[in-house]
Wavefront OBJ file of the C-alpha trace (Angstrom):
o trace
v 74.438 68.013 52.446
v 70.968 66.774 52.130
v 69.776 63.389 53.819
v 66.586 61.743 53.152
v 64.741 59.522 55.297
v 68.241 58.804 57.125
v 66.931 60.066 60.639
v 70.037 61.953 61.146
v 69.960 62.209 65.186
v 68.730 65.985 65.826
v 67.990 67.823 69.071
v 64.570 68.840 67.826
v 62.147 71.446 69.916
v 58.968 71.758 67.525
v 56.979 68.393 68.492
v 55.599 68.724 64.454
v 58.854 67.944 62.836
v 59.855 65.108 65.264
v 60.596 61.953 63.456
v 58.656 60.524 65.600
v 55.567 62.524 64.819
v 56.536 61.900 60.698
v 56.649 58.109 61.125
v 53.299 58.439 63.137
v 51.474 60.007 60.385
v 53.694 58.955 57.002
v 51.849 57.375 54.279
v 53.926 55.758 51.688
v 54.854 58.385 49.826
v 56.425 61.028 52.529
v 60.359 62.323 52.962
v 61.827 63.457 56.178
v 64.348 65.902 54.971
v 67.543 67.313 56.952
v 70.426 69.243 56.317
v 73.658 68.056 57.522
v 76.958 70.572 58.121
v 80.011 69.275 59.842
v 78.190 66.129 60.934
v 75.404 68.266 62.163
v 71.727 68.031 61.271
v 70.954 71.940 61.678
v 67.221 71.426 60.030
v 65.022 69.663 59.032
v 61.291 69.416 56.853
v 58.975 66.516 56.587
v 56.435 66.347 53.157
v 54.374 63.758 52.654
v 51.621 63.089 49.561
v 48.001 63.900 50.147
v 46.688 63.391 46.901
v 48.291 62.031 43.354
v 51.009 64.573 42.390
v 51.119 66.713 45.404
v 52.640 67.000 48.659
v 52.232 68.476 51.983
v 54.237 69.622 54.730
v 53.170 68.145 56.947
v 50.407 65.550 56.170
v 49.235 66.197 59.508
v 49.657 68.992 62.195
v 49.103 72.325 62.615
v 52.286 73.475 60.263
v 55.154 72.166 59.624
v 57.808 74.091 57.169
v 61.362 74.011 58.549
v 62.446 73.532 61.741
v 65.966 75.570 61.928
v 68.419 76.685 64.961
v 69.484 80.066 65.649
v 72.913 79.911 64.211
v 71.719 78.614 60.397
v 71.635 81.581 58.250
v 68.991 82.775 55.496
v 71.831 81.308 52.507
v 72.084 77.861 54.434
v 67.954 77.976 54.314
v 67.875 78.834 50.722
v 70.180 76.094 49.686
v 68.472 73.298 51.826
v 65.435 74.274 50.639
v 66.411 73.758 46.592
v 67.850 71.053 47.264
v 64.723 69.539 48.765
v 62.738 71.034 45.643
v 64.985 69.607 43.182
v 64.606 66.400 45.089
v 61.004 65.799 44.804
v 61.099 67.345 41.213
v 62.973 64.051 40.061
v 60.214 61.979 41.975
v 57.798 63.188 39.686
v 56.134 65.423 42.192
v 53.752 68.082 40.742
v 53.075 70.532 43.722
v 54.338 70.894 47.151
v 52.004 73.015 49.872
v 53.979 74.039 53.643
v 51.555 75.248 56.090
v 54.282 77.636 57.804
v 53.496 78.509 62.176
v 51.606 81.543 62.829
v 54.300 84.392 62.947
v 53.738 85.270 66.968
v 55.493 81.688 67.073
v 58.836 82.873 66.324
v 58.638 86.159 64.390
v 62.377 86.332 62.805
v 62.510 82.712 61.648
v 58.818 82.647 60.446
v 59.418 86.125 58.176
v 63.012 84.768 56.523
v 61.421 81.024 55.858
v 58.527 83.141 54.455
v 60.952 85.518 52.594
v 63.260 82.457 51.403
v 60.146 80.538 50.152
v 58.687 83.254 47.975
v 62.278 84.164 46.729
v 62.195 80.364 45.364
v 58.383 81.435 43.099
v 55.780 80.032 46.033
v 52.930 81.860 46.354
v 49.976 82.149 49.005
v 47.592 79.652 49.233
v 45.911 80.399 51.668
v 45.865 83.185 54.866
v 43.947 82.674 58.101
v 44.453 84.617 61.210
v 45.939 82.769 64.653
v 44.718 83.840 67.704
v 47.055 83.893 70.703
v 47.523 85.103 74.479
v 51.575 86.041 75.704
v 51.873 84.732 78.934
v 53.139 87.059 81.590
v 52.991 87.567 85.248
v 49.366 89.010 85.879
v 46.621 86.826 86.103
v 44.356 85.549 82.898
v 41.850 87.729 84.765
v 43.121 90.968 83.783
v 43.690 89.649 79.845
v 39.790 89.766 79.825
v 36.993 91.782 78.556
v 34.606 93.154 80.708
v 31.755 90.295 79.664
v 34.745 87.127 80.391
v 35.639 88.877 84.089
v 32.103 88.229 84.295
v 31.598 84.898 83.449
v 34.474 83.780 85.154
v 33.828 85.488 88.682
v 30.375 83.924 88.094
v 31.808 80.472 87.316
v 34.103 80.239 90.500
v 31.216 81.979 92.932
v 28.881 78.776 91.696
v 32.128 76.621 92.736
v 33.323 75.051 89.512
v 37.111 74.383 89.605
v 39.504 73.850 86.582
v 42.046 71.917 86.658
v 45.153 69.819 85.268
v 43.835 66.106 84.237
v 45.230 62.782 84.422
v 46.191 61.142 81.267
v 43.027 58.300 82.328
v 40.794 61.213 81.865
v 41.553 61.382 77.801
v 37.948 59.083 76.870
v 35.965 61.238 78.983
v 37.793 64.481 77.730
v 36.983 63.725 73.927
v 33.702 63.108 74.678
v 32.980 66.266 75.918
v 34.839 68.141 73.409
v 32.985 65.598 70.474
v 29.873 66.541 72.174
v 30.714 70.215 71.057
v 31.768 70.331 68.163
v 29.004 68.086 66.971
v 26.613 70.728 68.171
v 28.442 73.187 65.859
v 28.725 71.399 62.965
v 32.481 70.495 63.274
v 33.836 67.130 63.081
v 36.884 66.005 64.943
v 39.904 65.477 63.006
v 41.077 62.778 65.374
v 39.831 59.693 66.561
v 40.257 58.626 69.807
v 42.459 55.810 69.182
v 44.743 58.082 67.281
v 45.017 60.755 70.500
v 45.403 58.089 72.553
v 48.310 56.911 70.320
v 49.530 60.665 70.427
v 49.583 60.413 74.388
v 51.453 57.503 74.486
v 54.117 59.023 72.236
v 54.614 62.338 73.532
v 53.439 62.013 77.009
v 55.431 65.105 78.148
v 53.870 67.344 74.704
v 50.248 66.000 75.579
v 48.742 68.163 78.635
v 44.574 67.283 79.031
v 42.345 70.335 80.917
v 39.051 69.613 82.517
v 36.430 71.630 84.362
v 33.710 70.426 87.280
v 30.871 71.223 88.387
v 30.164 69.598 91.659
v 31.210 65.643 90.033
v 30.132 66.369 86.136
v 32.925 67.428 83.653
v 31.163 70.462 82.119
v 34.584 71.324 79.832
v 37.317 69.922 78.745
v 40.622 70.382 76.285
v 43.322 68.629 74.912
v 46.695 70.756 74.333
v 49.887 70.008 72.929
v 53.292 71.643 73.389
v 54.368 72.361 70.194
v 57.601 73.981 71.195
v 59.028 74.823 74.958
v 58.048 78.366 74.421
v 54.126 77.589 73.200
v 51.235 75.541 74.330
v 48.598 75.112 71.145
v 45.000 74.625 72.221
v 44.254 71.647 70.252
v 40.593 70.807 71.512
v 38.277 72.549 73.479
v 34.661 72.437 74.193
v 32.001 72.433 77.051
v 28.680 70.884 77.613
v 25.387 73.003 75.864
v 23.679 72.651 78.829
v 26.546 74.988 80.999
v 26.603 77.258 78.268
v 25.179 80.324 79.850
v 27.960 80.015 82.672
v 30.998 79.844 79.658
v 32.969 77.630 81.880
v 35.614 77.838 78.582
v 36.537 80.709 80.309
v 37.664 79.246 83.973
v 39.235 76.297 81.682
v 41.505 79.136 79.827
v 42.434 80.445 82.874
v 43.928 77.338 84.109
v 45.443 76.675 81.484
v 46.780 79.729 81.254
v 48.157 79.140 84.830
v 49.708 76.231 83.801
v 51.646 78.004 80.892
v 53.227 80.665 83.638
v 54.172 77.414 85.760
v 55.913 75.901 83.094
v 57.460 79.399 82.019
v 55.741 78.736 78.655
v 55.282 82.284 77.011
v 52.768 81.820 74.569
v 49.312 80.076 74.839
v 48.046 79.579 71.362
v 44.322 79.495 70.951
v 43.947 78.409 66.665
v 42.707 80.363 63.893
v 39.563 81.926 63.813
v 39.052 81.833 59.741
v 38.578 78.697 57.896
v 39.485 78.896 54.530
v 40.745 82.247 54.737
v 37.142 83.455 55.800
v 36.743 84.706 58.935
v 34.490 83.628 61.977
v 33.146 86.814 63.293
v 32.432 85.034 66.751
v 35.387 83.204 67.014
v 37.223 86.385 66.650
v 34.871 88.524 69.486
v 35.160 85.184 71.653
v 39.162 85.202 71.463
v 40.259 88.494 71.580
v 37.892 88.954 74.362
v 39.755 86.185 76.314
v 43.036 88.685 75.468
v 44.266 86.571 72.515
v 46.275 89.003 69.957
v 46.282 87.489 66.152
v 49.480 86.860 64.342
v 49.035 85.604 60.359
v 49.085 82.323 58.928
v 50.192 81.287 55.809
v 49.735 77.821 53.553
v 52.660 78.707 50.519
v 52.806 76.242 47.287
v 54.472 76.021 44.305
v 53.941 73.944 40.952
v 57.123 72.046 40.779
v 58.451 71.829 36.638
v 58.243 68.999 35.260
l 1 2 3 4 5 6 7 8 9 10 11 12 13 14 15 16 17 18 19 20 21 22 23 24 25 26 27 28 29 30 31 32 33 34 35 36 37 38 39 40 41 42 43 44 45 46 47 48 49 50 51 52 53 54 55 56 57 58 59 60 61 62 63 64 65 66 67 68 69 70 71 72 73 74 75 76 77 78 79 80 81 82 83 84 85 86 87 88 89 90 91 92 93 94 95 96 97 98 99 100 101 102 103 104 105 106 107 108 109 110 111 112 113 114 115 116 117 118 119 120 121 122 123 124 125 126 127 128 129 130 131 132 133 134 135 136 137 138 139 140 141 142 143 144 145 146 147 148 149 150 151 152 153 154 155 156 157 158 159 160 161 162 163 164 165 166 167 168 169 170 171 172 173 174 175 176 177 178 179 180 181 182 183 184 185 186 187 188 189 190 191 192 193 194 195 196 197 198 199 200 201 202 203 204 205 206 207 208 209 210 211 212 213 214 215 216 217 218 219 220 221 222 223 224 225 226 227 228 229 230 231 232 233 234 235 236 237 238 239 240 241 242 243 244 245 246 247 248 249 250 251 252 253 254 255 256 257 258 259 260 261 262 263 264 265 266 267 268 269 270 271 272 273 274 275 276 277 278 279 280 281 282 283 284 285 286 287 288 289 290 291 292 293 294 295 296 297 298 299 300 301 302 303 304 305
């Protein structure tokens, strides 16, 4: 059975489709979907309107899609998924977009969703390429390329140390990474305020990185964990002026640490395409930090009227 906006209480492991992440970023016009069986939510999809006519799952967030357990099969899927179509059909919605996790997330679920959606006539949008690392026993060190062994031997002879950060830290965090991305041309997508808001929420989702040299943060990042199994890199960036040291690279590796700590097995390091074009250094720069890429899709379909 399909509830709407009913909150149906839901053990729920993928921080994007918590209701509490929805009602964070809901505008008006947005649906939290779930499927009940035997007094059971067993999924669940959030879609909210980004522009007159069409929808997006999620508004905000890396993906979004369904969030399903283990024992729902690929009929169950198929029929929640109608029903949710048929749904916003009769509210006059025109097109509906679902930005789907990169498939080294959870390869089986990604492919059927995938499968299930273009059995039901949506097509590919768009295609960029995620970039990730699977976290094992050895060291980030032996991940690298011959150049990032470099830099980061170089980084820890000239005694900068990465570390965990205090939630406090956030302000000083951004800055750095705004700092960055400003340099490059890239805005930030959030404003302080609303990662601060994010903290609050998920305390235990939002981990913060930072890197010293002597007392001057020199880089910094802001990750979330998406699921138990995978830490996203949301933010990163370090200071121009520490460039030629790439203290990015001592900040991956403690990160990195921190994944086998928390027995997390996949550090996610984002796309290196935007708008399904790639970026030629972003791709040398990851893989050379050991990052493997997985595919991303964005599916839609024009919903009859």
């Amino acid at each position: 059975m399909l509830s709407v906006n009913q909150f149906v209480s839901q053990p729920q492991d993928m921080l994007f489709n918590t209701e509490a992440f929805f009602r964070l970023h809901a505008p008006d016009n947005a649906c939290f979907f779930q499927w009940v069986l035997k007094g059971r939510a067993v999924m669940c999809l959030h879609a909210s309107e980004v522009n007159p006519g069409c929808w997006r799952s999620p508004r905000r967030g890396t993906y979004g899609g369904v969030s399903f357990f283990a024992d729902v099969s690929v009929q169950e899927l198929e029929a929640f998924l109608v029903e949710v179509l048929e749904y916003l059909q009769r509210q006059g919605v025109e097109r509906l977009e679902i930005l789907l996790p990169p498939m080294a997330h959870a390869a089986e679920r990604a492919a059927e969703q995938f499968f299930v959606l273009r059995s039901l006539g949506f097509t590919e949008s768009l295609c960029d390429a995620n970039y990730a690392i699977d976290v094992d026993t050895r060291p980030l060190l032996e991940h690298l390329n011959y150049a990032n062994r470099k830099r980061l031997n170089k980084c820890q002879r000239e005694g900068f140390a990465a570390r965990m950060a205090e939630p406090t830290e956030l302000p000083a965090i951004y800055q750095v990474i705004a700092r960055n991305r400003l340099g490059k041309g890239y805005p930030m997508t959030m404003t302080l305020a609303q990662l601060t808001q994010m903290q609050v929420l998920f305390p235990e989702q939002v981990q913060l990185f930072a890197c010293h040299a002597a007392q001057q943060m020199v880089a910094s990042a802001v990750c979330l964990r998406v699921s138990p199994d995978v830490l996203y890199v949301f933010y990163w960036g370090d200071e121009a002026a520490f460039s030629q040291f790439s203290p990015i690279t001592l900040l991956a590796s403690a990160i990195y640490e921190y994944c086998q700590q928390q027995a997390i097995a996949l550090l996610d390091i984002g796309t290196a395409s935007a708008d399904g074009q790639a970026n030629h250094g972003l791709i040398r720069f990851k893989r050379g930090l050991g990052c493997e890429a997985s595919l991303k899709f964005r599916l839609e379909k024009t919903l009859e009227s």
